[in-house]
C-alpha positions in Angstrom: 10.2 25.3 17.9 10.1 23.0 14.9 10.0 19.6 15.7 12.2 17.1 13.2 9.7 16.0 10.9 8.6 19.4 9.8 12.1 20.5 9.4 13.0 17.2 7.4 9.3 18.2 5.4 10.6 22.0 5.0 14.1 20.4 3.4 12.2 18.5 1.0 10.6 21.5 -0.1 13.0 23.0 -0.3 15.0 20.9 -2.7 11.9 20.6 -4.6 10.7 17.7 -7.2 13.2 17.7 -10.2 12.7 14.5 -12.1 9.5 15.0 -14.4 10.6 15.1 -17.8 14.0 13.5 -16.9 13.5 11.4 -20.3 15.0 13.5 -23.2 12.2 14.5 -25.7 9.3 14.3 -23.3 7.5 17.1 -22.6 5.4 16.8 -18.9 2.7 18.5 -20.0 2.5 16.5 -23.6 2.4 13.1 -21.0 -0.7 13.9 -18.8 -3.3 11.0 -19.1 -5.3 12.0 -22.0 -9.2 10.9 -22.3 -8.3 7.5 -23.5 -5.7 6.9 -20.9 -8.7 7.8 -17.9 -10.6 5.4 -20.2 -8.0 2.3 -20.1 -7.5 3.0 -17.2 -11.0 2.2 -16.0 -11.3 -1.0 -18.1 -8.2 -2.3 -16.4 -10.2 -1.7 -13.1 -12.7 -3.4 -13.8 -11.2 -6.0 -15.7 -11.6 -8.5 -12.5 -14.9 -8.6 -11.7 -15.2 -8.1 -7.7 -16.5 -10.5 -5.3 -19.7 -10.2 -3.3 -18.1 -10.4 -0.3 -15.4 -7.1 -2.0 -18.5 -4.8 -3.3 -20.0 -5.2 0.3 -17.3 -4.5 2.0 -16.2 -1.5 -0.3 -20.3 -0.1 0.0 -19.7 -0.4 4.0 -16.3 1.4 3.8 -17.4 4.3 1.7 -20.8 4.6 3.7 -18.3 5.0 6.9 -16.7 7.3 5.6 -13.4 4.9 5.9 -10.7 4.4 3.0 -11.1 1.6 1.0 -8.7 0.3 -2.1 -10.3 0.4 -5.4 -11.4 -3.2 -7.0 -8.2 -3.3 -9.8 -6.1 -2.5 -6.1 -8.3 -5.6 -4.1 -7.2 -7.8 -7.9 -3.6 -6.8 -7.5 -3.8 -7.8 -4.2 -5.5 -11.2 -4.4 -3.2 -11.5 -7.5 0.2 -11.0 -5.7 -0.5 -12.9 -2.5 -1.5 -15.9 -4.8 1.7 -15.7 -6.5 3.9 -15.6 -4.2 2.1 -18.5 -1.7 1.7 -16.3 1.2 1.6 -18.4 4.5 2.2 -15.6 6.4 1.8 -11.9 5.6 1.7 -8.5 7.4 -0.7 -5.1 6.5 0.2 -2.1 7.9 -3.3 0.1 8.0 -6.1 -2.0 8.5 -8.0 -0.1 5.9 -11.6 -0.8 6.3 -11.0 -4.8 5.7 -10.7 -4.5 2.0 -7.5 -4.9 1.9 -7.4 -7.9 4.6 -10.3 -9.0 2.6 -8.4 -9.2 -0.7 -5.4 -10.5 0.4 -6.7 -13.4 2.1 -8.5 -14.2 -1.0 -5.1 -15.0 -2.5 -3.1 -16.6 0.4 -2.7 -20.1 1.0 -5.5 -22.1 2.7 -4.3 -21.8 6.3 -2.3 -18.2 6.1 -2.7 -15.9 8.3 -2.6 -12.0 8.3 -1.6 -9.6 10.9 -2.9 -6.5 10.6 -1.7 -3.5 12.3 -3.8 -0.2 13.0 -3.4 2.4 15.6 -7.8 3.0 15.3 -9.6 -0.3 17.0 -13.1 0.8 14.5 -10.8 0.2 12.0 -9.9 -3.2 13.1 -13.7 -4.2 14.7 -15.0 -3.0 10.8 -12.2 -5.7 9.1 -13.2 -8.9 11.6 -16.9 -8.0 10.8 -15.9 -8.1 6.7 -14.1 -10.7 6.8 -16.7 -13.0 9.2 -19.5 -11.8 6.2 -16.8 -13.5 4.4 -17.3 -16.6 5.9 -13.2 -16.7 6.7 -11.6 -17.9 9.6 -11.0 -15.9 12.4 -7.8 -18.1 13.2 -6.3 -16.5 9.7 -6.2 -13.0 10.7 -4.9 -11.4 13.7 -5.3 -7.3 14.9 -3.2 -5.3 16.6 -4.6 -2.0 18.0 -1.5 0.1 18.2 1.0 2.5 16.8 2.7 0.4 14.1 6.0 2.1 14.9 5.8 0.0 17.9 4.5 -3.6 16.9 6.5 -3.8 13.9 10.3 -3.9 15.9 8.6 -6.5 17.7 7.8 -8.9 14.6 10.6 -11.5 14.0 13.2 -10.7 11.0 12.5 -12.4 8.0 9.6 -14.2 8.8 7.1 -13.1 6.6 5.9 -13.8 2.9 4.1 -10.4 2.2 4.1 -6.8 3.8 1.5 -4.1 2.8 1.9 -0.7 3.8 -0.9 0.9 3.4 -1.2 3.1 6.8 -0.4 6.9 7.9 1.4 8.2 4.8 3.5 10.7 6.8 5.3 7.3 8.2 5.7 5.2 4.5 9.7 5.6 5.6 9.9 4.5 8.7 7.3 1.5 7.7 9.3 0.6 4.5 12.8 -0.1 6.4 10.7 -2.2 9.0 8.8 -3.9 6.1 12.2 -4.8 4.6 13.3 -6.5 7.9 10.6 -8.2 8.4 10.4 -9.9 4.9 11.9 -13.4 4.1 14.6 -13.8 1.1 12.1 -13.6 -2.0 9.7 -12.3 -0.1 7.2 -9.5 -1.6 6.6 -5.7 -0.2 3.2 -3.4 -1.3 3.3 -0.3 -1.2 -0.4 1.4 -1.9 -0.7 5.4 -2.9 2.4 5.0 -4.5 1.6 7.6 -6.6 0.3 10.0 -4.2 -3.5 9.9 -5.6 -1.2 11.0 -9.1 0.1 13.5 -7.5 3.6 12.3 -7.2 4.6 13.5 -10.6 3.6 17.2 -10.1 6.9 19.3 -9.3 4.5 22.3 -7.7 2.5 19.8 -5.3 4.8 19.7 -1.9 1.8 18.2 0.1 3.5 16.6 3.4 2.4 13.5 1.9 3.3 13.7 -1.3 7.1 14.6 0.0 7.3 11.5 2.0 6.2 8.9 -0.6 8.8 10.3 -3.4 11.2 10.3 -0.5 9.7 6.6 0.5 10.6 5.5 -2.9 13.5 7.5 -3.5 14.9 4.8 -0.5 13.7 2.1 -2.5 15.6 3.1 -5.7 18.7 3.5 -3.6 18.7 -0.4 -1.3 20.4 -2.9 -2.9 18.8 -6.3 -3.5 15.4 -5.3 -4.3 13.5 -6.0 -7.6 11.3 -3.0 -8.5 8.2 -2.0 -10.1 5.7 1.0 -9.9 2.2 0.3 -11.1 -0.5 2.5 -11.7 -3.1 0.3 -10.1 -5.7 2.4 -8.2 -3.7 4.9 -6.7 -0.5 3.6 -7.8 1.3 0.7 -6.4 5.2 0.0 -5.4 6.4 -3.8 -5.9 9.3 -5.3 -4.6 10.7 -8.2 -4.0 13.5 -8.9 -2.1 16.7 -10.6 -3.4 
């Protein structure tokens, strides 16, 4: 019997990817990323050099055999938080605690992250980073569960700065509980928002792949959000919230 997320994932399929080459005159396969665009892109990655404390905790990460954002992602990050002021801030996926890591680097003095991760190595590998650090343990707080369960829990509009960054077949779910829990101007991340640059590919109809164009398919469609997709790392989604 097929449960209700592989039927929803068989009527994505089924409907299929349609919108590459929407733009009259452009030809898909005339706008794949070229030599120098693979080239830019790398200078734009490491146009921020990264942090001790960042190319330790990345080495640890990719020793682990863990995730870990790319340093132009950790930038954005530490960018973004700084802009907006974050006092208080939510991740969903505690990654390896690079992306605690490089958020924290941009918050204000006393913010504090929570970070939500169903895998506790996860979470014992982030407080480990981010004591190398030398940061506070008072500015970041873990919770070792199924986000889908601590996030209803997490006051309305209480929070600066929402990261999802967790398991991609759930980037739906997360986003509408990311939206609720965001204050009026408040800012949402969205990493892999280009499904590892996949997303543009009409034949790939990976399970994630489907969900993230679905994921910001919502995004296009709620009212009161500003927009913007970046390809930054793996692609990120920006919003802020009217």
């Amino acid at each position: 019997m097929l449960t209700a997320r592989t039927r929803h994932l068989n009527r994505l399929r089924r409907c299929a990817f349609e919108d590459t080459g929407r733009l009259e005159g452009v030809n898909p396969q005339e706008s794949r990323p070229s030599q120098l665009d693979i080239a830019s892109w790398e200078y734009s990655e490491d146009f921020v050099a990264p942090s001790e404390a960042f190319r330790n905790a990345h080495a640890a990460a990719l020793e682990d055999g863990l995730p870990a954002v790319t340093s132009g992602t950790a930038a954005m990050l530490t960018f973004l938080a700084r802009l907006v002021s974050a006092q208080t801030a939510v991740e969903i996926g505690t990654d390896a605690g690079v992306t605690a890591l490089s958020l924290l680097s941009g918050m204000a003095q006393r913010g504090v992250l929570t970070s939500v991760d169903p895998e506790t190595f996860h979470q014992e590998t982030a407080r480990e980073v981010l004591k190398e650090a030398q940061i506070a343990t008072n500015r970041f707080r873990t919770i070792a569960s199924n986000p889908l369960d601590v996030l209803p829990k997490l006051r309305d509009g209480a929070y600066d700065l929402v990261l999802i960054n967790g398991d991609r077949l759930e980037y739906v779910e997360y986003l509408s509980q990311a939206l609720r829990l965001l204050r009026s101007g408040g800012l949402l991340i969205m990493n892999d928002a280009l499904a590892s640059y996949h997303l543009a590919d009409p034949d790939n109809q990976d399970d994630d792949t489907l969900i993230i164009r679905e994921a910001l398919e919502s995004v296009q469609q709620t009212e009161g959000l500003t927009t913007s997709l970046v390809p930054v790392g793996v692609g990120l989604l920006l919003a802020v919230k009217d």
